[in-house]
C-alpha positions in Angstrom: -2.8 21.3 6.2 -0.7 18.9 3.6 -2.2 15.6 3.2 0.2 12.3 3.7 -0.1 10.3 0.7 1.7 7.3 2.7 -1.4 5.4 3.5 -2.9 6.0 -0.5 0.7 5.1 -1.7 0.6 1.8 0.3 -3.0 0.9 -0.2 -2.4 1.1 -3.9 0.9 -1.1 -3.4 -1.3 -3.6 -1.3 -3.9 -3.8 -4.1 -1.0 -4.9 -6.7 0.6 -7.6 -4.4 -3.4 -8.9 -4.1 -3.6 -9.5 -7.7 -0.7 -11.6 -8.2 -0.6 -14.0 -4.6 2.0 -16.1 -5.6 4.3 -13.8 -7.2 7.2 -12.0 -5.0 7.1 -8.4 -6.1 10.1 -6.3 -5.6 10.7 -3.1 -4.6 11.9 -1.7 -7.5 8.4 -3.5 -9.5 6.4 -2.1 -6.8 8.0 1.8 -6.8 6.8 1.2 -10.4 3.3 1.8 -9.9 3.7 5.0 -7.4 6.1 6.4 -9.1 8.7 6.4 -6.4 11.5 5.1 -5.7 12.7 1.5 -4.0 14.1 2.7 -1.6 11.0 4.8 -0.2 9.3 1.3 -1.0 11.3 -0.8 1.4 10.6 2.1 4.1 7.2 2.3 3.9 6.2 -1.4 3.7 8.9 -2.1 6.8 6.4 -1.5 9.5 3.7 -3.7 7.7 6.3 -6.8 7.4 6.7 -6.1 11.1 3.1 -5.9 11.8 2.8 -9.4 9.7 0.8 -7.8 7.0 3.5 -8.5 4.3 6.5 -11.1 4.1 9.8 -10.6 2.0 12.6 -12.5 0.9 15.8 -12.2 -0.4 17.8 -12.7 -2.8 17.0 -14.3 -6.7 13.2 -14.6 -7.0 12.8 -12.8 -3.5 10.4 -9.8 -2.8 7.2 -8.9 -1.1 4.2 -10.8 -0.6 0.7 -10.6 1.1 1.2 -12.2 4.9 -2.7 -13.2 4.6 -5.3 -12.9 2.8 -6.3 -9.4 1.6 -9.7 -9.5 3.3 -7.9 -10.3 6.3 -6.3 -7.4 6.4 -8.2 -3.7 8.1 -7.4 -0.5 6.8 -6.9 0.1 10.9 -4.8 -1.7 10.8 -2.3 -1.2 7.8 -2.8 2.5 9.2 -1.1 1.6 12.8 1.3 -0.6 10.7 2.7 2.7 9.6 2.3 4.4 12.4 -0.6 7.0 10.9 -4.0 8.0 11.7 -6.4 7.5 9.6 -7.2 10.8 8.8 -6.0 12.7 7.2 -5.0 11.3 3.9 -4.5 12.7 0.4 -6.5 10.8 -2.9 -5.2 12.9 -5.0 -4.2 11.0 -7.7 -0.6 10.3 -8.6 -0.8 7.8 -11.6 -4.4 9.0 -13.3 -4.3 6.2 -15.8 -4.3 3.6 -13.3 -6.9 1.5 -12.9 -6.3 0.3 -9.4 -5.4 3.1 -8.0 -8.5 4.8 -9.3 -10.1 1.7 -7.7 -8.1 2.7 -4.6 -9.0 6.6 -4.2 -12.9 6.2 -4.6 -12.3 3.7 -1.8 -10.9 5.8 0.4 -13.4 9.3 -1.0 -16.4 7.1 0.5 -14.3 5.6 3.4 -13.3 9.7 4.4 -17.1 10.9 3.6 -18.2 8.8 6.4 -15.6 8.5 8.4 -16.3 12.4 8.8 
């Protein structure tokens, strides 16, 4: 069976939009670090603005921020956001040299080991 990467992709795009609060990120910054493009950004994320998890805005200094704090925030519930289970996912890695997304994968390894 082929692994979804949708729920890794996004959990790495959450963990960048943690580190910088206060800064709007757009889609094309954010398709930056999963090497995708914006526009499969904007479709990913749209369930979690609806589910409140993120916020955008447009226009000049617009783009996507954290709704609430990240420890506010279940993997349950980013995984209904986008309409997933929680298993399966892929961790297969798709930017190696990236520290948060390393950061990201062991995270989900251990979550999948005993979620099994």
């Amino acid at each position: 069976m082929k692994r979804n990467s949708r729920l890794s992709s996004t959990l790495h795009i959450l963990v960048h939009m943690a580190e910088k609060p206060e800064q709007a990120l757009t889609s094309e910054q954010l398709a930056t670090f999963i090497h995708t493009n914006p526009v499969v950004v904007r479709r990913t994320i749209a369930g979690l603005r609806d589910a409140g998890i993120v916020t955008s805005s447009r226009g000049h200094g617009g783009g996507w921020l954290l709704g609430r704090a990240p420890e506010k925030i279940s993997l349950a519930e980013i995984s209904v956001a986008l309409g997933e289970t929680l298993l399966p996912f892929s961790t297969e890695p798709e930017s190696p040299g990236c520290l948060v997304e390393q950061a990201v994968i062991a995270g989900l390894d251990d979550f999948r080991l005993a979620a099994e």
